[in-house]
C-alpha positions in Angstrom: 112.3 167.4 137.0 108.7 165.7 137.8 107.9 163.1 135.7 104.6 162.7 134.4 102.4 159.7 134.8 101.4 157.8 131.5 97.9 158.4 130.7 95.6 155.0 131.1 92.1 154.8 128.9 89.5 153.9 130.7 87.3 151.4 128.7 84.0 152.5 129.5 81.3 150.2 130.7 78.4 149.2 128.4 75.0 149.0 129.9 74.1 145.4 130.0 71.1 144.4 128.2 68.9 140.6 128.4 67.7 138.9 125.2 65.3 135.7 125.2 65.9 133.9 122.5 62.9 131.1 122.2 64.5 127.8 120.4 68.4 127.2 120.7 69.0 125.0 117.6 69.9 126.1 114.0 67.6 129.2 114.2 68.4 130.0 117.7 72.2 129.4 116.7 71.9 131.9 114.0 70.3 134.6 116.4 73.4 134.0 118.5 75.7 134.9 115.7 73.8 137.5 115.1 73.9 139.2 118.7 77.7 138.5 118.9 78.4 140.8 116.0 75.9 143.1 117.0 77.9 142.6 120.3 81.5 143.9 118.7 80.0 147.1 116.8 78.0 148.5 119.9 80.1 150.8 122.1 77.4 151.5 124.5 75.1 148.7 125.1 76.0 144.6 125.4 73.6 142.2 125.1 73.3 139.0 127.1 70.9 135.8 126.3 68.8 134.0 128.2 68.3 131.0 126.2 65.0 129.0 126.3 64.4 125.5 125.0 62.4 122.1 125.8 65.7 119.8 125.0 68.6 120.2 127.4 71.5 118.8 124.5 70.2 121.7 122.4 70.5 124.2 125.8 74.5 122.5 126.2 75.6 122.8 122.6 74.2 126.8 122.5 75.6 127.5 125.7 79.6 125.8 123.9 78.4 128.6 120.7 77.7 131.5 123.4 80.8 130.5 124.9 82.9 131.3 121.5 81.5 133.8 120.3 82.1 136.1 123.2 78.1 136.5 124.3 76.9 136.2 127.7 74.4 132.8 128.3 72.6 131.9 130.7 70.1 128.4 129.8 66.8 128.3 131.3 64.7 124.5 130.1 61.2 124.8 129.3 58.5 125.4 126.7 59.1 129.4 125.1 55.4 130.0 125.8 55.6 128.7 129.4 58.3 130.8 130.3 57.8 133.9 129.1 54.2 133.3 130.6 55.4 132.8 133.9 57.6 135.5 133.8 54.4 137.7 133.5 54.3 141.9 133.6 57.9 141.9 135.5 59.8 141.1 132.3 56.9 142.6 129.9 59.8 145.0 127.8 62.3 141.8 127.5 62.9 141.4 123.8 61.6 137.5 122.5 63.4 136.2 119.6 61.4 133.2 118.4 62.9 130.6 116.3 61.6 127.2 116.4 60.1 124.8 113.7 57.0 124.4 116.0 54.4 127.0 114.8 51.9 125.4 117.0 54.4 126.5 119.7 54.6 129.8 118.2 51.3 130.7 118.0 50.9 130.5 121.6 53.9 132.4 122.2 51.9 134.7 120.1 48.9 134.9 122.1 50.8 135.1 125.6 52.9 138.0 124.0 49.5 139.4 123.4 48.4 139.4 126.4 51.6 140.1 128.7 52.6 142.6 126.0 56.1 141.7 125.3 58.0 142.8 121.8 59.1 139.6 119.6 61.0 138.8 116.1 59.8 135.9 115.0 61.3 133.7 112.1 60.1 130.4 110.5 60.6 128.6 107.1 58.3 126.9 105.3 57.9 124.1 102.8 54.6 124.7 101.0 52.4 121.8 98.9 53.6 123.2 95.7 57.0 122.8 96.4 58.0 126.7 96.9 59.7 127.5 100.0 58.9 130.4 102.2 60.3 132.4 104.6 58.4 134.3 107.5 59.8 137.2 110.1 58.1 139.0 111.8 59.1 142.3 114.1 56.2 143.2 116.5 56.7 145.8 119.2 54.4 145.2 122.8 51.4 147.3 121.7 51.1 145.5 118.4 48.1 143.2 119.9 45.7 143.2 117.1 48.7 141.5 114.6 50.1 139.1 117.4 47.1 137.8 117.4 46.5 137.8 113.6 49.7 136.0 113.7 48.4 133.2 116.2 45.8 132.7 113.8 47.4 132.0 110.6 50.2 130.1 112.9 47.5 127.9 114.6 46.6 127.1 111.1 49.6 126.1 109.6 49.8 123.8 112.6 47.1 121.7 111.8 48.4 121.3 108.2 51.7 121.0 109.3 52.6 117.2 108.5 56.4 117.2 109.3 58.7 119.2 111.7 62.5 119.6 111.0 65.4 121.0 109.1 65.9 117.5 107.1 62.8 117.4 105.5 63.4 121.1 104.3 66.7 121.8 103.7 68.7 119.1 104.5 68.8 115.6 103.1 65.1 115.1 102.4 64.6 118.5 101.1 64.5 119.8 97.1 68.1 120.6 95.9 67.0 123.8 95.3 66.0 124.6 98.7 69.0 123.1 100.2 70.8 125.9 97.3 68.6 128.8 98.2 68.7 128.2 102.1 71.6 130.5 103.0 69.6 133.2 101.1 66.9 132.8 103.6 68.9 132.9 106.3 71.4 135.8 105.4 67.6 137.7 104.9 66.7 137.0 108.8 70.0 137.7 109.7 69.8 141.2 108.6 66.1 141.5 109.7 67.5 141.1 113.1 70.0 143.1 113.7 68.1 146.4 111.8 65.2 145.6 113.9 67.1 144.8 117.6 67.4 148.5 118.6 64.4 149.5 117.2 62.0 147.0 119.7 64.7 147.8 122.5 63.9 151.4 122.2 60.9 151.7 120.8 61.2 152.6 118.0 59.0 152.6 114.8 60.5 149.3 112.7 61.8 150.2 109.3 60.5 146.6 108.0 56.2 145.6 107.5 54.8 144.0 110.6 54.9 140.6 108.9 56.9 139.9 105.8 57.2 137.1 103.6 60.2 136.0 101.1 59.6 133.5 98.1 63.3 133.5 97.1 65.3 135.0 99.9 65.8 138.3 98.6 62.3 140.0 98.1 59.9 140.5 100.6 56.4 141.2 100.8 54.2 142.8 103.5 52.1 140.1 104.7 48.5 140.2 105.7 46.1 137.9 107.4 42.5 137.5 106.9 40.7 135.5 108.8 37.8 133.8 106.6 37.5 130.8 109.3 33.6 131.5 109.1 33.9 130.6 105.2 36.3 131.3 102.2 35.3 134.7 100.6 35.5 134.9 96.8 38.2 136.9 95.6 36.4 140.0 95.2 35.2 140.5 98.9 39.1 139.6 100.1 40.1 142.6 98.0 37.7 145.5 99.3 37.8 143.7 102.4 41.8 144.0 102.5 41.7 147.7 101.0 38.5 148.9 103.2 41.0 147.8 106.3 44.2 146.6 106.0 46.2 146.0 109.0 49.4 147.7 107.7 50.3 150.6 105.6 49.9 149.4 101.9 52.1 151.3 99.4 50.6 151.7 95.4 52.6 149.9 93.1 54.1 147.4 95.2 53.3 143.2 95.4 51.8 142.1 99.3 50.3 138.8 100.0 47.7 138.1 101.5 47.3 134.7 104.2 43.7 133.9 104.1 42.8 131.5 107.0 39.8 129.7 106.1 37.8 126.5 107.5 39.9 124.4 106.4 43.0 125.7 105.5 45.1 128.6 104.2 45.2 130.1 100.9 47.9 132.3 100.3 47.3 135.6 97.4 49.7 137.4 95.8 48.7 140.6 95.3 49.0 144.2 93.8 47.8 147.6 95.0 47.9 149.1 91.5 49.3 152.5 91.9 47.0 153.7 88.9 43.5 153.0 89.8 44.3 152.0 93.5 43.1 149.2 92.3 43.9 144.9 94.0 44.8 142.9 91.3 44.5 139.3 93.1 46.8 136.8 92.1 48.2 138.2 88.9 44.0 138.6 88.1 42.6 142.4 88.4 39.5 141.4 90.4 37.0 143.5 88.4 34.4 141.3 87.3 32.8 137.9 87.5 35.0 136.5 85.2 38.0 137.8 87.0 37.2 136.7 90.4 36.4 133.3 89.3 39.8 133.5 87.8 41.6 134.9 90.9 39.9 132.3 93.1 41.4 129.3 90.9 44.9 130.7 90.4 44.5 131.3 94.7 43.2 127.4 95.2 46.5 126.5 93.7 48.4 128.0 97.2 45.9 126.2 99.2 47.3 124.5 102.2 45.1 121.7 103.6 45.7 118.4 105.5 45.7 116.7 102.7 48.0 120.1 100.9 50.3 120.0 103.9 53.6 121.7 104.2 57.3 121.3 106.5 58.6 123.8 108.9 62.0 124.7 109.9 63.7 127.2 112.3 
């Protein structure tokens, strides 16, 4: 009697797929973890990193996290916007995850994404003067120019008012004990930002989340839009027709956006309302409607004003 063989599975073999990520520390780490268990729950596609960053310890202890989580590393040392620069219209369709507490950094890596195109999530948290913390992400595929560059622009800003880099000053020993509390909320948030928005850069697909977003608390987020007013700071009711005559993303009635307003000297940030009603902006918790109201809007918006002298902290 002929005996038959045992059959063996063949483990199929995932198409292999490269990932920048831009800064290697805590936000960089968290990317990592990220990609791993993206990693385990893909059947068809694996994704490798090339990791980019200035300091070479920070490259070595990445490289040890790659290592146990099961994810394919390779380091590369250098400035993110250098890199990805050099690397030109050859590696134009490489996904760029930024996460560094430089946003002078990152608003170059803005403008050369711009310009190579190149697709990029991009995550920073924010200490602002009044003491509230934000968080920023952003998912932009390679033809979203005209909002990379928007980007540059309110990051090139924040630069300049930027008095302190680091995770100590905002949420580790010299930060608020309620930002060390709500942290983790901001991070689980960015977490899940990237890994909804991962295969929908990769293939070019249509991202579920706004262009830019913005988080006050870690849970809710608001589409973010940026005005540029560097020419001079527009009273409250000319940023609301401007914003509804043209805004940069999809706005939907009855729902809360801010608004980053990029003047001469500063940023002034606007909460606002597209009232599903009227269609309506009210500005800052202020319908803008009348003289009274604007006047009203633009003192409630002074109070989010970041200046030199207003500065804020940045972490990854």
């Amino acid at each position: 009697m002929k005996r038959t063989q045992p059959v063996v599975p063949v483990t199929p073999t995932r198409t292999q797929i490269v990932v920048d990520i831009g800064g290697v520390h805590r936000g960089g780490e968290e990317a990592l973890a990220t990609i791993a268990g993206w990693n385990a729950s893909s059947p068809d596609v694996e994704l490798s990193i090339r990791g980019i960053d200035q300091n070479p310890n920070r490259l070595r202890d990445a490289t040890a996290v790659a290592a146990r989580l099961g994810v394919r590393f390779t380091a590369h040392r250098g400035r993110v916007q250098d890199v990805i620069a050099a690397d030109g219209v050859a590696l134009a369709e490489r996904l760029l995850i930024v996460a560094t507490d430089d946003a002078r950094g990152d608003a170059e890596t803005c403008v050369v994404a711009a310009e190579t195109p190149r697709p990029f999530l991009l995550y920073l948290i924010i200490r602002l003067p009044n003491k509230d913390l934000l968080g920023l992400s952003a998912v932009l595929p390679k033809a979203a120019t005209d909002l990379k560059l928007a980007l540059s622009i309110f990051l090139f800003a924040l630069a300049d008012c930027t008095v302190r880099r680091g995770f100590s000053a905002v949420l580790g020993a010299e930060g608020l004990p309620e930002h060390v509390f709500r942290g983790p909320h901001y991070r689980s948030r960015f977490r899940a930002h990237l890994a909804d928005n991962i295969p929908r850069l990769l293939w070019e697909l249509e991202p579920e989340a706004a262009p830019i977003e913005v988080t006050f608390d870690g849970e809710t987020r608001l589409p973010f839009l940026i005005e540029d007013s560097r020419a001079g700071w527009r009273d409250a009711a000319s940023l609301a027709r401007d914003v509804l005559a043209r805004p940069s993303v999809v706005i939907a009635p009855g729902k809360d956006l801010c608004i980053g307003e990029v003047g001469p000297d500063g940023i002034r940030l606007h909460i606002a309302r597209y009232r599903a009603v009227d269609r309506a902006l009210s500005l800052n918790e202020t319908p803008v409607i009348d003289e009274a109201a604007m006047e009203e809007a633009l003192r409630r918006g002074k109070r989010q004003t970041i200046s030199r002298s207003y500065p804020v902290y940045t972490t990854d």
